[in-house]
N, C-alpha and C positions, 0 to 999 in steps of 0.2 A: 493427482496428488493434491491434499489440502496441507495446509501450516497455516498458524496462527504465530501474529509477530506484535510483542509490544510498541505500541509509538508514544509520539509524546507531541501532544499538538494541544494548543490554547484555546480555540470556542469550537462550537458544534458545527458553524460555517467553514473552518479553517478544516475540519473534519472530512467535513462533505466534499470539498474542493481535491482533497487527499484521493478520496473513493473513485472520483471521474476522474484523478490522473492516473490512477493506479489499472482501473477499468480500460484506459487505453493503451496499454504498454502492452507491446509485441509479449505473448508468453501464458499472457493471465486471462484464466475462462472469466473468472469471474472472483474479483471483490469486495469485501463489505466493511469497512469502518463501524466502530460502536466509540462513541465519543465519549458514551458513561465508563466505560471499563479500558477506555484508552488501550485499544486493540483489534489488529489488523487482520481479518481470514482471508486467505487468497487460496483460489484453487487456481490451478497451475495447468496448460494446453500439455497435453501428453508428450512426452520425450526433452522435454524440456531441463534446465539447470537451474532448481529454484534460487540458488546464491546469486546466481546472472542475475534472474529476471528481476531477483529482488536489488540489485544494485541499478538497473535502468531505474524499474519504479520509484526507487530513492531520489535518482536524477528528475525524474517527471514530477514528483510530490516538491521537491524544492522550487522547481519552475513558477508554481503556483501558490505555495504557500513556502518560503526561504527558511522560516524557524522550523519547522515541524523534523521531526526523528522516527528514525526504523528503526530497531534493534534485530539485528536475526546474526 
């Protein structure tokens, strides 16, 4: 399963850093950050609860960058 999630993050680094925590959160095959359109695609490992995994990834995204935002 794919979803696309708005966020809200302040440079293309803080972006980036978002990508590789979200890329390692138990759940997620694979995400990408677009820093121009300030928005998150994540494809999600089969059987999964994308609400869950998206509340870890929120937790992992704050570890490394504390202001940045999910919206889902």
């Amino acid at each position: 399963m794919k979803k696309t999630y708005k966020i809200d993050v302040d440079c293309a680094n803080c972006a980036n850093k978002m990508e590789e925590a979200a890329n390692k959160t138990e759940g997620v095959k694979k995400a990408v950050v677009n820093f121009m359109t300030l928005k998150m695609n994540v494809e999600f490992e089969d059987g999964v609860e994308p609400k869950a995994v998206m509340e870890d990834v929120l937790k992992n995204c704050k570890i490394v960058e504390d202001d940045c935002e999910i919206f889902f």
